[in-house]
CHARMM-style PDB file with segment names, atoms N, HN, CA, C and O in Angstrom:
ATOM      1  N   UNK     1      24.558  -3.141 -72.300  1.00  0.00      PROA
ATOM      2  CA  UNK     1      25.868  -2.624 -71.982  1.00  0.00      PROA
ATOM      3  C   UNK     1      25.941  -2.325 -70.494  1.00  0.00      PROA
ATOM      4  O   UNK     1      25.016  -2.341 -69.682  1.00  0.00      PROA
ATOM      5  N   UNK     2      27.278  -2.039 -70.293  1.00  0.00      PROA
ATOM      6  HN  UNK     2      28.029  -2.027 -70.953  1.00  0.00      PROA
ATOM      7  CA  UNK     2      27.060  -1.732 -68.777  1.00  0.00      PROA
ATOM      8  C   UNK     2      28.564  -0.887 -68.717  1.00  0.00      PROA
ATOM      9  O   UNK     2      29.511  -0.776 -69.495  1.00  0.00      PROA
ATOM     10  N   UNK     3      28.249  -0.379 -67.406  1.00  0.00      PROA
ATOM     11  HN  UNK     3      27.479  -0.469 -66.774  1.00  0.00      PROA
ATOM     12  CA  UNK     3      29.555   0.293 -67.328  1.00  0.00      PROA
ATOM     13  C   UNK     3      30.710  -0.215 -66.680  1.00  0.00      PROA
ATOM     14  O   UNK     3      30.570  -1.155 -65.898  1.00  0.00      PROA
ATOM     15  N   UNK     4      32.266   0.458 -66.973  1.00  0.00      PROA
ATOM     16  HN  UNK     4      32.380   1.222 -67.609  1.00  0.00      PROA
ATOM     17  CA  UNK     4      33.071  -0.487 -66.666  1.00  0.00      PROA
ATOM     18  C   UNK     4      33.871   0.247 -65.697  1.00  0.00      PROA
ATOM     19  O   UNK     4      35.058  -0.072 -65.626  1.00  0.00      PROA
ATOM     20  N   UNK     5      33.461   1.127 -64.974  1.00  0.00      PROA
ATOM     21  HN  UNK     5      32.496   1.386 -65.032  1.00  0.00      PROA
ATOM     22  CA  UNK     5      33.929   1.737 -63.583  1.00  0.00      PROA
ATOM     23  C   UNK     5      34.991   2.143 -64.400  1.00  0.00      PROA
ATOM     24  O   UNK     5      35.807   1.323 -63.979  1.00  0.00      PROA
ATOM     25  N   UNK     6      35.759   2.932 -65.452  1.00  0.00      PROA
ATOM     26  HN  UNK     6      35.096   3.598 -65.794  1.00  0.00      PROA
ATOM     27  CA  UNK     6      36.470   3.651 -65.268  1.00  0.00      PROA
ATOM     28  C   UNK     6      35.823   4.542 -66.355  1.00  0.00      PROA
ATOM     29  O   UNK     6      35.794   4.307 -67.563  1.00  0.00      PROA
ATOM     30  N   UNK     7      35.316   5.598 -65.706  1.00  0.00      PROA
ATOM     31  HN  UNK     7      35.339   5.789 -64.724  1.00  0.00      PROA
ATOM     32  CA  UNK     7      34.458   7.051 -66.495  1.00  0.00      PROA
ATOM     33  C   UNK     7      33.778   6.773 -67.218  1.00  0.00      PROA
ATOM     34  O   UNK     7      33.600   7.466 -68.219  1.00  0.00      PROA
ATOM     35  N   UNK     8      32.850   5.159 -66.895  1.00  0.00      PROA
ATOM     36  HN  UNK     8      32.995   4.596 -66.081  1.00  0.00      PROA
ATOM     37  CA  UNK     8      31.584   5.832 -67.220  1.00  0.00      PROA
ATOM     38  C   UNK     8      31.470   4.512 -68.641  1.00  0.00      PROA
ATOM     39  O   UNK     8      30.383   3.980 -68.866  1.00  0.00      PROA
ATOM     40  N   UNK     9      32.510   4.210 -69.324  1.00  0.00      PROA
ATOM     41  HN  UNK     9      33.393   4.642 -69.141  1.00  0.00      PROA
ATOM     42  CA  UNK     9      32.592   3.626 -70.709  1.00  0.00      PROA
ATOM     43  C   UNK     9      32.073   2.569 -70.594  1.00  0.00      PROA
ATOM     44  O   UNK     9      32.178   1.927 -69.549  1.00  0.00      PROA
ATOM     45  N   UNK    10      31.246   2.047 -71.862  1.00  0.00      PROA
ATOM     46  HN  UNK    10      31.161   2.570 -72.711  1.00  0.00      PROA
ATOM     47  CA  UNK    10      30.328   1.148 -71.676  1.00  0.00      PROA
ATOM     48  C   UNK    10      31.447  -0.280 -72.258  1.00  0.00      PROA
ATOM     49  O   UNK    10      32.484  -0.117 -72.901  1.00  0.00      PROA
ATOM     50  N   UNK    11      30.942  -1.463 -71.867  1.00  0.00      PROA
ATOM     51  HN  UNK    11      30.100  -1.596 -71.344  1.00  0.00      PROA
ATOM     52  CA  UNK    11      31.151  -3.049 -72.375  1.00  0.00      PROA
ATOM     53  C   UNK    11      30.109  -3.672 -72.809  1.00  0.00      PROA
ATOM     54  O   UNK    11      29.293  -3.902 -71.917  1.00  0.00      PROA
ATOM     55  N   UNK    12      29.831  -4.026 -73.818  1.00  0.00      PROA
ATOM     56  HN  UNK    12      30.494  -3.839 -74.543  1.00  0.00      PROA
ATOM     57  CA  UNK    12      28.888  -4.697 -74.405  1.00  0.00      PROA
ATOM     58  C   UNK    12      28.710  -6.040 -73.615  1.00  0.00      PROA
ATOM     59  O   UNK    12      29.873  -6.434 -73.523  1.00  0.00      PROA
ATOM     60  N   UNK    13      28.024  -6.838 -73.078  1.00  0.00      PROA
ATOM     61  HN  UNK    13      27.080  -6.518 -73.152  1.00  0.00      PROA
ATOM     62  CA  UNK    13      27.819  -7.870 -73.251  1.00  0.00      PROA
ATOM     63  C   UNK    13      28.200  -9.149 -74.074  1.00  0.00      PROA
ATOM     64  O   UNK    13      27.508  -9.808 -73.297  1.00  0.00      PROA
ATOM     65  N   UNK    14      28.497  -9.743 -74.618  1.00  0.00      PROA
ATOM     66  HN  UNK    14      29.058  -9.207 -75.249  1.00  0.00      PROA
ATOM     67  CA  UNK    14      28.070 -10.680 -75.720  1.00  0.00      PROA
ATOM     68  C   UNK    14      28.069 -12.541 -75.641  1.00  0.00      PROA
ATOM     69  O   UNK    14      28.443 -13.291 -74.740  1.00  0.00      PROA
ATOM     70  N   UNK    15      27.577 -12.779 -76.770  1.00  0.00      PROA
ATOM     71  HN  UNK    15      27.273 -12.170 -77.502  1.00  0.00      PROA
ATOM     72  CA  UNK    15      27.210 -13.914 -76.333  1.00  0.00      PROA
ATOM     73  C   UNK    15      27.308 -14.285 -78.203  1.00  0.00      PROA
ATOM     74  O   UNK    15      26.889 -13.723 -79.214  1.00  0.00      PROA
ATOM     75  N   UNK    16      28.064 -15.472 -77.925  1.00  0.00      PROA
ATOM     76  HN  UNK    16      28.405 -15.928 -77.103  1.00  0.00      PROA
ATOM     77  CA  UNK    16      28.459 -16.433 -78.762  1.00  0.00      PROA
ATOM     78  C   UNK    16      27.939 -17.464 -78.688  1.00  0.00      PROA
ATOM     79  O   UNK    16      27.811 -18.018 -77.596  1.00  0.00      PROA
ATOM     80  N   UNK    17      27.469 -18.039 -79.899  1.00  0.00      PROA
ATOM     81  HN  UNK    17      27.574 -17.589 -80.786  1.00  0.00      PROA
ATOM     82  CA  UNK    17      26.302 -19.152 -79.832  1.00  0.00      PROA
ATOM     83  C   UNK    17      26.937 -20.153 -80.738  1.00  0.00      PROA
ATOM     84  O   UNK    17      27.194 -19.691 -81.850  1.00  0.00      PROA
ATOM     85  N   UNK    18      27.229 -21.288 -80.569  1.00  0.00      PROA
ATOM     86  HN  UNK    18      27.020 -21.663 -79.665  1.00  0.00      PROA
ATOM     87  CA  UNK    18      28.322 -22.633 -81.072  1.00  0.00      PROA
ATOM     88  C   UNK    18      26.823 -23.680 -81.517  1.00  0.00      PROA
ATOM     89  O   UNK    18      26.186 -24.342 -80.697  1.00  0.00      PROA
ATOM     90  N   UNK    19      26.576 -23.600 -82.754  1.00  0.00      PROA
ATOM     91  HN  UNK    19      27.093 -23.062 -83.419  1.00  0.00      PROA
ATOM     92  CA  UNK    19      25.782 -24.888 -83.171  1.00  0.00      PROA
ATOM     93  C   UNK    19      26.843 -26.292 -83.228  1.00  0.00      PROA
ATOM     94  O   UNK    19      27.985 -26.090 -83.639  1.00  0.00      PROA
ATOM     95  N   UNK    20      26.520 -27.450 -82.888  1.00  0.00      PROA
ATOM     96  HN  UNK    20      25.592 -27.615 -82.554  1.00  0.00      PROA
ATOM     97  CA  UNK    20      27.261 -28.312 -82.686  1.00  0.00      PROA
ATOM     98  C   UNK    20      26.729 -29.899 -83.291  1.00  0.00      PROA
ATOM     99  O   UNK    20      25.844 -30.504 -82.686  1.00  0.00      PROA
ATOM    100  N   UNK    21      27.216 -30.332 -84.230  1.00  0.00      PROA
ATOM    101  HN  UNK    21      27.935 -29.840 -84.721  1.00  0.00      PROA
ATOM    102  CA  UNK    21      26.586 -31.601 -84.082  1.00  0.00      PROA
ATOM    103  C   UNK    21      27.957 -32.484 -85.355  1.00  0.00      PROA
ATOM    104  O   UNK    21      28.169 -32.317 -86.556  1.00  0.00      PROA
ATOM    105  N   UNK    22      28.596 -33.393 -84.311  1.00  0.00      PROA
ATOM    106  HN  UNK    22      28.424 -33.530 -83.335  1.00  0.00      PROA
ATOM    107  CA  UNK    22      29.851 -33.920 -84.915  1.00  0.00      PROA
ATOM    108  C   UNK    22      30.790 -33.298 -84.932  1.00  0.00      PROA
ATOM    109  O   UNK    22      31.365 -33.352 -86.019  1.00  0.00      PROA
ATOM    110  N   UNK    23      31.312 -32.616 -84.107  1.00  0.00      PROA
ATOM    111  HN  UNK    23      30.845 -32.572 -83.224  1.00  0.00      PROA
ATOM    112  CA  UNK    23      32.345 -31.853 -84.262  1.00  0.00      PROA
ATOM    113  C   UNK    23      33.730 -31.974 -83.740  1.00  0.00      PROA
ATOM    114  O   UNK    23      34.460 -30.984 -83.696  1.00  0.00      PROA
ATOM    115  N   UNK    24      34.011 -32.813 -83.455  1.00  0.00      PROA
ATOM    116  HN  UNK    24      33.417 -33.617 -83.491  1.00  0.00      PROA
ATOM    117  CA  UNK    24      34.722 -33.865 -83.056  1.00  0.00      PROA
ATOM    118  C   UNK    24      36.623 -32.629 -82.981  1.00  0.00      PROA
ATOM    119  O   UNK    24      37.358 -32.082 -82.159  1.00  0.00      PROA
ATOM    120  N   UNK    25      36.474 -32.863 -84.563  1.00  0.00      PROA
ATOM    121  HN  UNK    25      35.876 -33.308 -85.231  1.00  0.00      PROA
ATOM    122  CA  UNK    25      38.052 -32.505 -85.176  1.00  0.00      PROA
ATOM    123  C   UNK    25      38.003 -30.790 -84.654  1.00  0.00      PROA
ATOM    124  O   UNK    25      39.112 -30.273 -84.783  1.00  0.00      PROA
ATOM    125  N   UNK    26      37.043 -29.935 -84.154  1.00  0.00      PROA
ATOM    126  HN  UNK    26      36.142 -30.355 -84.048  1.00  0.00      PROA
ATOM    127  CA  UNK    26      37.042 -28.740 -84.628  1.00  0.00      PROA
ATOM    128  C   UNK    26      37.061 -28.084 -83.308  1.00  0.00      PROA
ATOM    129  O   UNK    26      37.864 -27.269 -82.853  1.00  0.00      PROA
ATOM    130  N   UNK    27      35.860 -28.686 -82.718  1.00  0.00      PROA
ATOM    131  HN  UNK    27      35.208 -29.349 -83.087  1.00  0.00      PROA
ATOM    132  CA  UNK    27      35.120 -27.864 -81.086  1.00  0.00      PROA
ATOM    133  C   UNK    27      36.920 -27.627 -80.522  1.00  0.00      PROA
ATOM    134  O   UNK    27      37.711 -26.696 -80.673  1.00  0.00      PROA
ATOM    135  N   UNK    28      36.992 -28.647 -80.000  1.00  0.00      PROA
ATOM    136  HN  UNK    28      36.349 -29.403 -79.877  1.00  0.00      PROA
ATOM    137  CA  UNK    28      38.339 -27.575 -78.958  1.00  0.00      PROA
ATOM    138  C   UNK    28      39.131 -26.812 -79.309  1.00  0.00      PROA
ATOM    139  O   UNK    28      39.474 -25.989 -78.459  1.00  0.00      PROA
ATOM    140  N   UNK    29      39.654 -26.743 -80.425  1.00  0.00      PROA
ATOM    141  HN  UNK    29      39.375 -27.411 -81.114  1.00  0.00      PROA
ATOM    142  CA  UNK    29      40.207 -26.027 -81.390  1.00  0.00      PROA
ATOM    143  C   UNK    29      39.100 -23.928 -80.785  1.00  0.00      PROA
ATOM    144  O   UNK    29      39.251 -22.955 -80.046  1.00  0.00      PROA
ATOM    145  N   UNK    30      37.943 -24.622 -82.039  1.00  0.00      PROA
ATOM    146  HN  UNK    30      37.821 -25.412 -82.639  1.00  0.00      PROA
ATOM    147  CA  UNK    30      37.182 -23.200 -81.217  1.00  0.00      PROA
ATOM    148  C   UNK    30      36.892 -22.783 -80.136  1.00  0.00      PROA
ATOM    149  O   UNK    30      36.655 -21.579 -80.035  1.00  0.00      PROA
ATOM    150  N   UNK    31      36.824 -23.559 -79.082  1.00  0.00      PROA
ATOM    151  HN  UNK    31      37.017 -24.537 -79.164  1.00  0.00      PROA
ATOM    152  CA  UNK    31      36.584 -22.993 -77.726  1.00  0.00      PROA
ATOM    153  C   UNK    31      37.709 -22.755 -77.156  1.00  0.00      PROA
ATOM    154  O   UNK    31      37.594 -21.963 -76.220  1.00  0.00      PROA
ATOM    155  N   UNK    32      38.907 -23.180 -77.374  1.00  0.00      PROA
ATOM    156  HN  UNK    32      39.000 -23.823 -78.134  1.00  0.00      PROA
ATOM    157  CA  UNK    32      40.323 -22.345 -76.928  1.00  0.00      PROA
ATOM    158  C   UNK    32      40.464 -21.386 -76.997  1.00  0.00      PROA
ATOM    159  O   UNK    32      40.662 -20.603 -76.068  1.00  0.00      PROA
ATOM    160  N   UNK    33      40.371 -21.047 -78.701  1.00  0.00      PROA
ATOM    161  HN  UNK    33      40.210 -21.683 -79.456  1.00  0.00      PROA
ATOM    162  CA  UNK    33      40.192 -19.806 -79.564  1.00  0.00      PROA
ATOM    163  C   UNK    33      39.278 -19.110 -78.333  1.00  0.00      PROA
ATOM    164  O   UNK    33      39.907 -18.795 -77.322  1.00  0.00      PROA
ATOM    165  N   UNK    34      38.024 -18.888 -78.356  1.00  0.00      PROA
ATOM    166  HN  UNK    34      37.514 -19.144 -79.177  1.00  0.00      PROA
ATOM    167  CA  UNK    34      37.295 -18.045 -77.559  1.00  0.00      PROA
ATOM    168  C   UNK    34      37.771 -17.790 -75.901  1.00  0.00      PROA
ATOM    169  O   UNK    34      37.843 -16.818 -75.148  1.00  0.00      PROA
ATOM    170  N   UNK    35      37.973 -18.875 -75.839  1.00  0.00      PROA
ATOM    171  HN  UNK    35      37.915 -19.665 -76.450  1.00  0.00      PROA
ATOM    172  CA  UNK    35      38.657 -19.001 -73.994  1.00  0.00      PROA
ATOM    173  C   UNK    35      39.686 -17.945 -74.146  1.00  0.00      PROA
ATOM    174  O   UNK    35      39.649 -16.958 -73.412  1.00  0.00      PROA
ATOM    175  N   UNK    36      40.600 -18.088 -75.049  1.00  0.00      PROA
ATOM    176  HN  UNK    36      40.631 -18.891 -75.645  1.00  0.00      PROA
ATOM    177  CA  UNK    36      42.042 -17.215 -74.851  1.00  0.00      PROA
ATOM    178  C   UNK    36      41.797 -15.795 -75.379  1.00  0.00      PROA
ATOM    179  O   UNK    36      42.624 -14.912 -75.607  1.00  0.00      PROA
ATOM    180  N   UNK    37      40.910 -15.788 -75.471  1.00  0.00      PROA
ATOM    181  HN  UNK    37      40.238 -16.505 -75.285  1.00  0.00      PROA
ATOM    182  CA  UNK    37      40.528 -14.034 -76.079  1.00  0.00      PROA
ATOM    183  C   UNK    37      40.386 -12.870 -75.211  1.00  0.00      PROA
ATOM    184  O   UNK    37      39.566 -13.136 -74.332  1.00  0.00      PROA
ATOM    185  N   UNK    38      40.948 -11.447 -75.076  1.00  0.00      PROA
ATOM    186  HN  UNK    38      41.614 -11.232 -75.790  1.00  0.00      PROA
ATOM    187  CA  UNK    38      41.149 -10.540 -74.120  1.00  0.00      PROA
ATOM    188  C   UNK    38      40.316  -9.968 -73.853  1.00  0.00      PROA
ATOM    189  O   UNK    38      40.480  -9.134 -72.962  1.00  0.00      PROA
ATOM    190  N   UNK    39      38.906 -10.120 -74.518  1.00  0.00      PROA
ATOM    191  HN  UNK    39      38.773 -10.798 -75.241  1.00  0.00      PROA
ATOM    192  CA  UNK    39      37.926  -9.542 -73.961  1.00  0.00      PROA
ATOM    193  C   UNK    39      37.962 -10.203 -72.467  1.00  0.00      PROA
ATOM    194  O   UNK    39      38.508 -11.251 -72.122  1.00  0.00      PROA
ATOM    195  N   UNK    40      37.127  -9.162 -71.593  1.00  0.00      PROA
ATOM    196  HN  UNK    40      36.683  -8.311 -71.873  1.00  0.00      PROA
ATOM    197  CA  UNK    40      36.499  -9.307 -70.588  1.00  0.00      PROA
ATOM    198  C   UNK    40      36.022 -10.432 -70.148  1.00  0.00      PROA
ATOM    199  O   UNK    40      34.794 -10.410 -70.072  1.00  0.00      PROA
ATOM    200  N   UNK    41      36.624 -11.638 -69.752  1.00  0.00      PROA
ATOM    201  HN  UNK    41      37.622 -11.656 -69.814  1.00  0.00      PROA
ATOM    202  CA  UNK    41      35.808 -13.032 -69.005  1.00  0.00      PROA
ATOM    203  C   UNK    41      34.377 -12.623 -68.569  1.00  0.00      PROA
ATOM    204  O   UNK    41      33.716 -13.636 -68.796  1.00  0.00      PROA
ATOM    205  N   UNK    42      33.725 -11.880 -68.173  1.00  0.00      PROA
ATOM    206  HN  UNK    42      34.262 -11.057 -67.989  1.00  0.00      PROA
ATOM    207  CA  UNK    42      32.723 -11.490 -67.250  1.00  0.00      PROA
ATOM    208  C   UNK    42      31.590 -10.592 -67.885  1.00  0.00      PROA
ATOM    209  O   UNK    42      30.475 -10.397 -67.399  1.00  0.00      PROA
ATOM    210  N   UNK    43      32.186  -9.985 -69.290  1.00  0.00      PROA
ATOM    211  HN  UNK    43      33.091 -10.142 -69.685  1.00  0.00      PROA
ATOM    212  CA  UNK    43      31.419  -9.736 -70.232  1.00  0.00      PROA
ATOM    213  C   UNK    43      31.071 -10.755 -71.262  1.00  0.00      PROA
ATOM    214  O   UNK    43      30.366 -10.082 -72.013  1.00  0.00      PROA
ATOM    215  N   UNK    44      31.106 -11.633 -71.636  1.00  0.00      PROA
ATOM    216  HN  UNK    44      31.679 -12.180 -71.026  1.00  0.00      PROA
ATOM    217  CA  UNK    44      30.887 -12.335 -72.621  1.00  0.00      PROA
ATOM    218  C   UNK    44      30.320 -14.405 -72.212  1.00  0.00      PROA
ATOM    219  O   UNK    44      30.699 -14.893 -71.148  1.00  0.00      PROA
ATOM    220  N   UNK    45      29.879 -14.849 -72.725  1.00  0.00      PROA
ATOM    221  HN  UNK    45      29.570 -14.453 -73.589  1.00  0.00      PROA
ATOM    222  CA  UNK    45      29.200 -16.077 -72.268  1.00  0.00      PROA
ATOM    223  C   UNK    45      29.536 -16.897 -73.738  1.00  0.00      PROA
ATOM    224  O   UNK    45      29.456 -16.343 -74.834  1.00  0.00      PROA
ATOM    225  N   UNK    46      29.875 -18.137 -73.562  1.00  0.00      PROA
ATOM    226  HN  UNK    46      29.940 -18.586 -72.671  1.00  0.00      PROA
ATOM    227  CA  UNK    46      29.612 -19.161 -74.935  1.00  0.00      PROA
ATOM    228  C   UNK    46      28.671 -20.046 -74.748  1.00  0.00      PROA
ATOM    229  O   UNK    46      28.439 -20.292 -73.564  1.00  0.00      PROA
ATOM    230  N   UNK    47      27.855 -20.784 -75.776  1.00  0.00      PROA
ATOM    231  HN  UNK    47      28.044 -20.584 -76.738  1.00  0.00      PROA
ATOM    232  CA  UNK    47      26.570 -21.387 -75.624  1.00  0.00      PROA
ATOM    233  C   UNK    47      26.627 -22.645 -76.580  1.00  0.00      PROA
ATOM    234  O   UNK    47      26.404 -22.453 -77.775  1.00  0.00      PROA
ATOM    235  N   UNK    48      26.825 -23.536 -76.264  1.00  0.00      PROA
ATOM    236  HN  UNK    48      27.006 -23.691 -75.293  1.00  0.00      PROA
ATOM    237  CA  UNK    48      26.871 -24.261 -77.245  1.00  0.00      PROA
ATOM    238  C   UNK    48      25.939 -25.353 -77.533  1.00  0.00      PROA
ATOM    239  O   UNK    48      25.982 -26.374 -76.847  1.00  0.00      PROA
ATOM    240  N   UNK    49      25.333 -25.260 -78.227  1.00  0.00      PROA
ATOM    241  HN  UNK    49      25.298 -24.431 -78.785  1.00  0.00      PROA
ATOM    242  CA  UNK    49      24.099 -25.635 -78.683  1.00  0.00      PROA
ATOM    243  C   UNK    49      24.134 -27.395 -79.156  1.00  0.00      PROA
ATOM    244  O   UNK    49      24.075 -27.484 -80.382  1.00  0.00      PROA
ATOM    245  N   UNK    50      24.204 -28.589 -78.551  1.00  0.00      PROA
ATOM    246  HN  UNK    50      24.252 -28.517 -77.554  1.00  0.00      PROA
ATOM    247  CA  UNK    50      24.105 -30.143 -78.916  1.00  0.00      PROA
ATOM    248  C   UNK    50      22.754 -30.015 -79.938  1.00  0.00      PROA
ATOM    249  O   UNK    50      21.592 -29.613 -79.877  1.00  0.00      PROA
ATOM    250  N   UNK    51      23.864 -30.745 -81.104  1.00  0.00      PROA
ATOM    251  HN  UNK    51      24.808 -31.072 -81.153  1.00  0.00      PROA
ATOM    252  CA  UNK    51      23.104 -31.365 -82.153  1.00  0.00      PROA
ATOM    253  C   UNK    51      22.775 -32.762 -82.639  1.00  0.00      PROA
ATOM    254  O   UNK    51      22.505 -33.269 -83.728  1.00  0.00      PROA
ATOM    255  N   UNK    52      22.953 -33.316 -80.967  1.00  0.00      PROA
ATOM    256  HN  UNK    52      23.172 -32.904 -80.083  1.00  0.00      PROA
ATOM    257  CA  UNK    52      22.737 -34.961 -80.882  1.00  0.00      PROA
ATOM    258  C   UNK    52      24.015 -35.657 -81.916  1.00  0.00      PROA
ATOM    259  O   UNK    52      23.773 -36.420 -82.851  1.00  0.00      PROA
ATOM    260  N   UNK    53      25.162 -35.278 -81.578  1.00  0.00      PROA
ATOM    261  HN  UNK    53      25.359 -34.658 -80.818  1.00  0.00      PROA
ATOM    262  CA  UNK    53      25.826 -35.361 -82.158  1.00  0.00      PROA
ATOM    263  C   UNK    53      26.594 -36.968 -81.358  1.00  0.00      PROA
ATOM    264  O   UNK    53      26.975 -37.153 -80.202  1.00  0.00      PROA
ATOM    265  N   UNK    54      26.581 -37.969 -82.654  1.00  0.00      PROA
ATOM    266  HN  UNK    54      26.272 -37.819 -83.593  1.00  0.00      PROA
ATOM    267  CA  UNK    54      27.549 -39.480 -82.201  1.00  0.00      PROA
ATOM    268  C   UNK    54      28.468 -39.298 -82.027  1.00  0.00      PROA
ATOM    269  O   UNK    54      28.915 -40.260 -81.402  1.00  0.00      PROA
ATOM    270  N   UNK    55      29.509 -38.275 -82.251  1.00  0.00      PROA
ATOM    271  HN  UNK    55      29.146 -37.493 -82.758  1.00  0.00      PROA
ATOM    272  CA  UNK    55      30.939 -38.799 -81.443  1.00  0.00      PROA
ATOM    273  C   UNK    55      31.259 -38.362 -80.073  1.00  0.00      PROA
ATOM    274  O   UNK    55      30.471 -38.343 -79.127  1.00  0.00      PROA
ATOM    275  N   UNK    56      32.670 -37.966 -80.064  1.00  0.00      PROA
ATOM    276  HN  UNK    56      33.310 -37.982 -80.832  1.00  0.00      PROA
ATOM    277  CA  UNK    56      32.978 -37.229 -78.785  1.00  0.00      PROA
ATOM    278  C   UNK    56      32.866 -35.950 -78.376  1.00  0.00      PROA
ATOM    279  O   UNK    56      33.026 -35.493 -77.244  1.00  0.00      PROA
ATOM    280  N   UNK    57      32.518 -35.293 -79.595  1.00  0.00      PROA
ATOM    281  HN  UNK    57      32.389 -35.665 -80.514  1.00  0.00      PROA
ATOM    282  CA  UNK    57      32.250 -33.860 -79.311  1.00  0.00      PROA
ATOM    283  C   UNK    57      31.778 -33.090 -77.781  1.00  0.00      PROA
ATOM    284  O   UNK    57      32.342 -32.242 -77.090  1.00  0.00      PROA
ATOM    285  N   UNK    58      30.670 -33.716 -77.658  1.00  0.00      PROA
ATOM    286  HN  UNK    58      30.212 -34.405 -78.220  1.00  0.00      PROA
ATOM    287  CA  UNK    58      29.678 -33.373 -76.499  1.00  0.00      PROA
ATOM    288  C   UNK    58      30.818 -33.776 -74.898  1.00  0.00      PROA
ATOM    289  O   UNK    58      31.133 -33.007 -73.990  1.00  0.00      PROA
ATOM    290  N   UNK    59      31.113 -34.956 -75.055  1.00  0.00      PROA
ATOM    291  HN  UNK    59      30.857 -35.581 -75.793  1.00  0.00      PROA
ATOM    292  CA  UNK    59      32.477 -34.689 -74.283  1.00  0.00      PROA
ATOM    293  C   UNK    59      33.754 -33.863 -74.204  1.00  0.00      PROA
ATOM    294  O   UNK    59      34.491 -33.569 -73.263  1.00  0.00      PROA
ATOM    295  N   UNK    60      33.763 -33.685 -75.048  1.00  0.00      PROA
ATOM    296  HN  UNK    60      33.165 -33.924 -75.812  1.00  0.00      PROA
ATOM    297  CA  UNK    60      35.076 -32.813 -75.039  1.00  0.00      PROA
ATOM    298  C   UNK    60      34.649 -31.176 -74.182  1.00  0.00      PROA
ATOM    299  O   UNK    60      35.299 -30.605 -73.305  1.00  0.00      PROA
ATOM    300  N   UNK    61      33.137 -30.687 -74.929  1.00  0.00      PROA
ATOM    301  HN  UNK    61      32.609 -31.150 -75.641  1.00  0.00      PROA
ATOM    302  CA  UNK    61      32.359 -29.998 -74.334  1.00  0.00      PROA
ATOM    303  C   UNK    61      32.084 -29.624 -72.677  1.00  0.00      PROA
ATOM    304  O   UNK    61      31.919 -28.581 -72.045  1.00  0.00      PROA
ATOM    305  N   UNK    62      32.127 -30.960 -72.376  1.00  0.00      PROA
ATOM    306  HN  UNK    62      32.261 -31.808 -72.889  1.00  0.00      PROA
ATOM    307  CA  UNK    62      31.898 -31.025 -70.981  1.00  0.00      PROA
ATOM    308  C   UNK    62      33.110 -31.413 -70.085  1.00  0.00      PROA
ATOM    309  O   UNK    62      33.138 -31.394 -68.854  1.00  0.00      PROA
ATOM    310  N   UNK    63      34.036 -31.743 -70.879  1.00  0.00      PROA
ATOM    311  HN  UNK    63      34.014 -31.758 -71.879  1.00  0.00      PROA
ATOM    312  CA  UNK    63      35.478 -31.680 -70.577  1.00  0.00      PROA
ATOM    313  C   UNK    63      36.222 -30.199 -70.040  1.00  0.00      PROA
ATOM    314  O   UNK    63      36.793 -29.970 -68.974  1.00  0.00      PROA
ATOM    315  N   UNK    64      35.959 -29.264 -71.275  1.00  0.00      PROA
ATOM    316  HN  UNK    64      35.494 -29.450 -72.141  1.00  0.00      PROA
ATOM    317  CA  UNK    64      36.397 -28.117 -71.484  1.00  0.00      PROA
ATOM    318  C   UNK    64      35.710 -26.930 -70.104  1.00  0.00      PROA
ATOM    319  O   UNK    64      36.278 -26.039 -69.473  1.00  0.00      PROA
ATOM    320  N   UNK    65      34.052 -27.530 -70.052  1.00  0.00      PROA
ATOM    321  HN  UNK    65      33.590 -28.254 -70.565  1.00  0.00      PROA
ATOM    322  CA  UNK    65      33.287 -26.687 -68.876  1.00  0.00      PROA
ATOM    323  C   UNK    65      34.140 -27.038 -67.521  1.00  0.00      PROA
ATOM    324  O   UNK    65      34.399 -26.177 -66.680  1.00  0.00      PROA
ATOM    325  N   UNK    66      34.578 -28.518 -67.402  1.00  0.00      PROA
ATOM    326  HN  UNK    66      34.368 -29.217 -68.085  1.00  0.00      PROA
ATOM    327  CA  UNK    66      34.769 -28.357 -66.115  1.00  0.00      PROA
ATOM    328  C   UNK    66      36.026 -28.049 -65.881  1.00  0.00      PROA
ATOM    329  O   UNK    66      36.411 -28.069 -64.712  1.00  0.00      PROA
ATOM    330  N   UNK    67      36.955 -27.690 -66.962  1.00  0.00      PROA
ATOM    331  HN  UNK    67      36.642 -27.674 -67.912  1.00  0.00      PROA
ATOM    332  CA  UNK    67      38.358 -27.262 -66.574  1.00  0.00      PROA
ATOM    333  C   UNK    67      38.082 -26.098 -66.579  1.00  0.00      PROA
ATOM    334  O   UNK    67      39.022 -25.543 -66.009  1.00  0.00      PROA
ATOM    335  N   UNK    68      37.100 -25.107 -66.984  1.00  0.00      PROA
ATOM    336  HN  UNK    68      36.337 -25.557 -67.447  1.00  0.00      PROA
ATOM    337  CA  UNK    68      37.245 -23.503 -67.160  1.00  0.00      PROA
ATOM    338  C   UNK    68      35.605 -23.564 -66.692  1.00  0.00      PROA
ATOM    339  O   UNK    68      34.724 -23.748 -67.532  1.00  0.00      PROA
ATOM    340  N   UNK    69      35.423 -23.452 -65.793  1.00  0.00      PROA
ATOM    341  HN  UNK    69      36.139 -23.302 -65.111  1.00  0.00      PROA
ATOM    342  CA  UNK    69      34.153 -23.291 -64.772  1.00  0.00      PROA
ATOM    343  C   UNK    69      33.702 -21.319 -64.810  1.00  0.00      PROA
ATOM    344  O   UNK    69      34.520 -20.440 -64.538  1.00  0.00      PROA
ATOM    345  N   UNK    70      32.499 -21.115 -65.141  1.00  0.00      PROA
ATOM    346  HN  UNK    70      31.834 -21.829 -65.362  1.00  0.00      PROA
ATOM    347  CA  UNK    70      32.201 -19.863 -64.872  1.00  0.00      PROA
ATOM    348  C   UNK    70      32.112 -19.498 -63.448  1.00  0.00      PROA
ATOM    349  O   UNK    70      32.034 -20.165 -62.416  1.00  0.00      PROA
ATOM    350  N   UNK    71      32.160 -17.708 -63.810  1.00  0.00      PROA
ATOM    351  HN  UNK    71      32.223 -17.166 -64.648  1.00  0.00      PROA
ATOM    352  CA  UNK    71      32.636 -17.249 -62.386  1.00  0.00      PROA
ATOM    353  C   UNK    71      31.171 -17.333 -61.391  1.00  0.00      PROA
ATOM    354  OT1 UNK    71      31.216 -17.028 -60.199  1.00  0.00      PROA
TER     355      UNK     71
END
């Protein structure tokens, strides 16, 4: 946790972990979902884990990183 400069109140960290393999129909769908969420950008990380997956998934993946680049 850490503190969030106003008196002291803590923010958790967190970290979301995306197993992935074929996910073609689903991934952007979920990583929007997480992108558009009000938590804290700067508290939280997504991880998404390649499961040698044949379609486009893994692109879309790397699609999605370079339009929304960490800080």
């Amino acid at each position: 946790m850490k503190l969030d400069g106003k008196g002291g109140e803590s923010i958790p960290m967190v970290s979301v972990i995306i197993p992935m393999c074929n996910e073609v129909r689903y991934i952007e769908r979920c990583l929007a979902l997480l992108l558009a969420q009000d938590y804290p950008p700067n508290d939280y990380e997504i991880l998404v884990v390649e499961g040698l997956s044949d379609d486009d998934s893994a692109d879309i993946v790397c699609r999605l990183v370079g339009e929304h680049p960490a800080d």
